[in-house]
KOLBA-36897 format. One record per residue (C-alpha): x, y, z. Coordinates in steps of 0.05 Angstrom, whole numbers, padded with zeros to 5 digits, always signed. Example, Ala and Ser with C-alpha at 12.3 -4.5 7.8 and 13.67 -1.06 7.14 Angstrom:
# residues 2
+00246-00090+00156+00273-00021+00143
END
This chain:
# residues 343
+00507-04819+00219+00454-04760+00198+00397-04751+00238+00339-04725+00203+00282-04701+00238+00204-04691+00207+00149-04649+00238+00097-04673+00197+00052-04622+00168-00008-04625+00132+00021-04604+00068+00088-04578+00090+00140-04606+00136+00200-04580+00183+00259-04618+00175+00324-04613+00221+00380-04655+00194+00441-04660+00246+00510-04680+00227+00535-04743+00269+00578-04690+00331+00503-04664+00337+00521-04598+00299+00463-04575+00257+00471-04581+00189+00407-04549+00157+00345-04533+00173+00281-04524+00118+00205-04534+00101+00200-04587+00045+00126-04610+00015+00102-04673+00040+00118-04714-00020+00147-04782-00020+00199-04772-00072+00226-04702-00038+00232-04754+00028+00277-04809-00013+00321-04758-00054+00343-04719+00019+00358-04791+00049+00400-04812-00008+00433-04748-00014+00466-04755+00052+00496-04813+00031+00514-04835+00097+00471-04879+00140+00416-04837+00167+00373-04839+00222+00301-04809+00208+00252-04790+00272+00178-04767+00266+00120-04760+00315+00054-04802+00319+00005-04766+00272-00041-04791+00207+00024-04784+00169+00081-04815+00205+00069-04887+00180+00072-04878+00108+00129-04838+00120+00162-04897+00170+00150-04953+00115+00179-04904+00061+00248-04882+00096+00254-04961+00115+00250-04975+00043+00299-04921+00022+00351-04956+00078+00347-04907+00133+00346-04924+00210+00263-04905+00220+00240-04881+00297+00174-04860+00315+00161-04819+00380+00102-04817+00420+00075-04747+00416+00046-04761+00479+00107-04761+00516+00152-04717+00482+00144-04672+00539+00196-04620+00513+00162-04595+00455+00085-04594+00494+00124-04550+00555+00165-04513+00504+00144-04426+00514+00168-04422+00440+00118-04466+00405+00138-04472+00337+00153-04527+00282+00227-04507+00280+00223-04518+00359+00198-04586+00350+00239-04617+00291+00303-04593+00328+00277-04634+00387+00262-04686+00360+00321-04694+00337+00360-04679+00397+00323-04727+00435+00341-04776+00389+00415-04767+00384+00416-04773+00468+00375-04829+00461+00313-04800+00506+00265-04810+00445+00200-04850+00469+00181-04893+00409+00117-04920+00401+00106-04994+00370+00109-04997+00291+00053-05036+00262+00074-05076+00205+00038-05051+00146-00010-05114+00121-00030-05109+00196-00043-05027+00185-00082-05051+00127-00127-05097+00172-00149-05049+00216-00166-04994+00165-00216-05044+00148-00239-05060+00222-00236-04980+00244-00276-04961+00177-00326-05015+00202-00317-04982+00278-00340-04915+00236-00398-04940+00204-00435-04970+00261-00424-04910+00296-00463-04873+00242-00513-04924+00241-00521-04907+00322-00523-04835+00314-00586-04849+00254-00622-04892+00302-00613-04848+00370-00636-04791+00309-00694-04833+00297-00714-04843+00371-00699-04766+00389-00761-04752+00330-00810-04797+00360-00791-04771+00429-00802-04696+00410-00870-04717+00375-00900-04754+00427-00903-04823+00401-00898-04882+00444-00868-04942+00419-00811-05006+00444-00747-04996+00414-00750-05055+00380-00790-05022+00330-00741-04985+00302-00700-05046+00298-00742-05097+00263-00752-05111+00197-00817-05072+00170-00799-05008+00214-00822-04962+00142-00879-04988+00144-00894-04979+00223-00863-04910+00220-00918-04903+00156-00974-04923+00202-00954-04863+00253-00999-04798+00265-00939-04757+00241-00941-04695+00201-00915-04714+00118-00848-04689+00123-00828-04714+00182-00858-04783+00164-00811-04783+00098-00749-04763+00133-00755-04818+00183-00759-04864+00119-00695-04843+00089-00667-04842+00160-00687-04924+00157-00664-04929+00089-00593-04900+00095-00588-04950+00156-00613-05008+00113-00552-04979+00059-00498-04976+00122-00511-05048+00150-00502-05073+00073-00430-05045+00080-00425-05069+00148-00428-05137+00117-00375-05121+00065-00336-05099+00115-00333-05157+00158-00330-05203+00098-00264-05170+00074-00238-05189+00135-00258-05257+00151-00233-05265+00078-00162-05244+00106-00170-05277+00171-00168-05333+00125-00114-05334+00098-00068-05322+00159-00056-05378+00198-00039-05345+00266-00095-05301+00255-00148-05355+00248-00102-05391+00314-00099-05325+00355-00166-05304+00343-00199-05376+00357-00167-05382+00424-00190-05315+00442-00272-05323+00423-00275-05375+00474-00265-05332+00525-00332-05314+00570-00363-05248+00528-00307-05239+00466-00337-05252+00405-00311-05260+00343-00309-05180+00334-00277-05165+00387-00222-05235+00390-00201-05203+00317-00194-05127+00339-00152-05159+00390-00106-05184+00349-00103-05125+00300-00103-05075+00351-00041-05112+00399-00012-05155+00343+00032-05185+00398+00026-05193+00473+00095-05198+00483+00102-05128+00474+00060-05118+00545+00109-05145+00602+00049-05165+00649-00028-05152+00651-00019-05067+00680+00018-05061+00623-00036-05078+00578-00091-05049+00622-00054-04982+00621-00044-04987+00535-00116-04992+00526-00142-04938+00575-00181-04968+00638-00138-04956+00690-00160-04900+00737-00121-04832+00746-00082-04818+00814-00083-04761+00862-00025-04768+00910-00023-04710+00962+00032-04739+01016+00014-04797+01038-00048-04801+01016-00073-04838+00949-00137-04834+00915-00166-04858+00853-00193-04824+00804-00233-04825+00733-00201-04876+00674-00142-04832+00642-00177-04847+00579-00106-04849+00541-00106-04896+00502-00127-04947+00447-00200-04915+00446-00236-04975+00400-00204-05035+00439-00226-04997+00515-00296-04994+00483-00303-05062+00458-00274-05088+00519-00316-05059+00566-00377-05082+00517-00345-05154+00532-00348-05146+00598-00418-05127+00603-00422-05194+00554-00391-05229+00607-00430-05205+00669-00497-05230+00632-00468-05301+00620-00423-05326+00664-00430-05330+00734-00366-05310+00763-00359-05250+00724-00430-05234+00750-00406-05238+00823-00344-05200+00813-00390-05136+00784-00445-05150+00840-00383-05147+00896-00359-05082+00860-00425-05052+00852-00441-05048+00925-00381-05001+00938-00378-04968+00870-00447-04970+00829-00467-05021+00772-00435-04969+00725-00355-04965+00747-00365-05032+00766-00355-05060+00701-00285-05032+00693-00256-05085+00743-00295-05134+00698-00252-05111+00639-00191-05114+00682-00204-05178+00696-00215-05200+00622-00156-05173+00594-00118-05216+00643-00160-05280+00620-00133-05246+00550-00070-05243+00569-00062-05314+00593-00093-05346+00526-00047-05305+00485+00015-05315+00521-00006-05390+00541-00027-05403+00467-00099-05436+00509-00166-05430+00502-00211-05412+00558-00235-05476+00574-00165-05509+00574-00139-05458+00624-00195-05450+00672-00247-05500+00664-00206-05564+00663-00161-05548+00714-00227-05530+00769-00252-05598+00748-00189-05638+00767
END
C-alpha cells in the first residue's frame, strides 16, 4: 500500500508519497486542484492510503480521495506534536511526518463529519456569524450614545421604532444618520437570520433522527431549540464520547492543570475546543440558573467559593451530563429526572 501524505496549502500543496517498506518514493508541490488529487491516486494503482491535517481544506479533500477509493485519515493538527516541536519548520518537514506517523500507526485522527451533516452546520455557523455582526452593530450603537452623552435603557435600541427615537436625539446630523444605517443594516441581518434558521428547520424536517434527537434534547432545563440542534450538528453522535469528561473536555470547559509534585491546582478553561457549542452551552446554563431551581442552587453553592462568573462553568458541566444521559438514554428530561423523583 502507498501512503500519500498532503500539507494543505492555500494554493499549493506538499505531497510525500511512501512506497509500502516506508521508502520514499517522491516528494513534490502539486496545485490544490481536485483532478491533480484523483489522477496521483489512480496512478499508483495500488491501494493507497492518503493523510492530511485539520485545516479549511482537508474535508473536501477527505470526501474526494474516499470517492476516488483510497484509505482517507485526518490528523489532528493539534496533536501532531512532531511537526509543532520540529527546529526545521517546513512543508516538506510536515508531509514526510505525516506520513510517517501514519505508516507506524501514531497518527491522531480527528472525527470525519459526514458531508450532508458538514452541510448543516455551514448553515448554523453562517447563522453563528451573523448574529455576531449584529452584536458588534448594536455594542457600535451603544459605544456612540455613550461617547455623546446620551442617556437612555437598552431596550431602546432594541425595540421596534429605535430610527425614529435615535431621530428625536440632540445629536449632531452625521452622527444621527450613521446610527440610522447602523439600525438599518441590523434590520437587513435579522431578515437573514430568519432565512437562516428556516433552511434549517426545513432540513430538520426531513430527518427523522434529527427532529427525534433534537426534541429530546429542548426539554432539557435552558436548551432551546438553537442550541438542542447545534448539538446534534456539532456531536452528530454521543457515542463517540466514552463518558461525560470526555465530552466536557471536546467542547472546551474543563479547567487547565498545574501539577508541581504533589500539588494540583486548577486553572483557567483550556479553551480548546468546539468554540460555538462552549458558548452556547454556557448561554444554557445561564438559561438554566434563571429557571430551574436546582441549577440555581448548584451556581449559588459555587458562587460563594468562586464568584457568580466561574460559577456557571460547573452549571455547564452539569448540563452536558443531563445531555449526555438523554442522548445516550434516547429520554427526555422529564422522563429521566422528573418521574423518577416523583415515584
Amino acid at each position: 500500500m502507498y501512503t500519500v501524505a498532503v500539507d494543505l496549502g492555500k494554493r499549493k500543496s506538499q505531497v510525500a508519497v511512501f512506497e509500502e517498506d516506508g521508502e520514499l518514493h517522491s516528494e513534490f508541490k502539486m496545485a490544490n486542484q481536485k483532478e491533480g488529487f484523483v489522477r496521483l491516486v489512480r496512478k499508483l494503482r495500488e491501494p493507497v492510503q492518503v493523510v492530511c491535517e485539520t485545516g479549511n481544506k482537508c474535508f473536501w479533500l477527505a470526501d474526494l480521495m474516499t470517492e476516488a477509493g483510497a484509505e482517507m485519515h485526518v490528523a489532528n493538527a493539534y496533536k501532531v506534536k512532531l511537526i509543532a516541536e520540529a527546529r526545521i519548520k517546513t512543508d516538506k518537514v510536515d508531509a514526510r511526518v505525516l506520513g510517517q506517523l501514519l505508516r507506524a500507526k501514531f497518527l491522531p485522527e480527528v472525527y470525519v463529519v459526514p458531508k450532508e451533516i458538514r452541510d448543516w452546520r455551514e448553515l448554523l455557523r453562517g447563522r453563528s456569524f451573523l448574529v455576531r455582526i449584529r452584536t458588534q452593530l448594536y455594542n457600535r450603537i451603544h459605544a456612540v450614545l455613550d461617547r455623546y452623552g446620551e442617556e437612555y435603557e437598552t431596550s431602546q435600541i432594541h425595540r421596534a421604532g429605535a430610527g425614529a427615537w435615535i431621530e428625536s436625539l440632540s445629536l449632531p446630523e452625521p452622527i444621527r444618520g450613521a446610527l440610522g444605517r447602523y439600525l438599518e443594516v441590523i434590520g437587513k441581518v435579522t431578515e437573514h437570520l430568519k432565512g437562516f434558521e428556516k433552511d434549517l428547520w426545513e432540513k430538520v424536517k426531513t430527518d427523522e433522527k434529527a427532529r427525534q434527537i433534537v426534541g429530546r434534547l429542548e426539554t432539557i432545563p435552558g436548551i432551546g431549540r438553537l442550541t438542542a440542534l447545534a448539538l446534534y450538528l456539532e456531536l452528530v453522535d454521543i457515542k463517540r464520547f466514552a463518558e461525560v469528561k470526555k465530552l466536557c473536555g471536546y467542547i472546551g470547559i474543563v479547567p487547565g492543570v498545574h501539577q508541581s509534585g504533589e500539588v494540583h491546582r486548577g486553572g483557567r478553561l483550556t479553551k480548546q475546543g468546539n468554540a460555538l457549542l462552549r458558548w452556547m452551552i454556557t448561554e444554557a446554563a445561564w438559561s438554566a440558573v434563571l429557571t430551574t431551581a436546582y441549577y440555581k442552587q448548584l451556581h449559588q453553592r459555587h458562587a460563594r467559593r468562586i464568584g457568580a462568573s466561574r460559577a456557571i462553568l460547573p452549571v455547564a458541566r452539569a448540563l452536558l451530563g443531563v445531555v449526555y444521559r438523554v442522548w445516550s438514554e434516547k429520554k427526555t428530561y422529564e422522563e429521566l429526572y422528573i418521574k423518577p423523583a416523583a415515584r
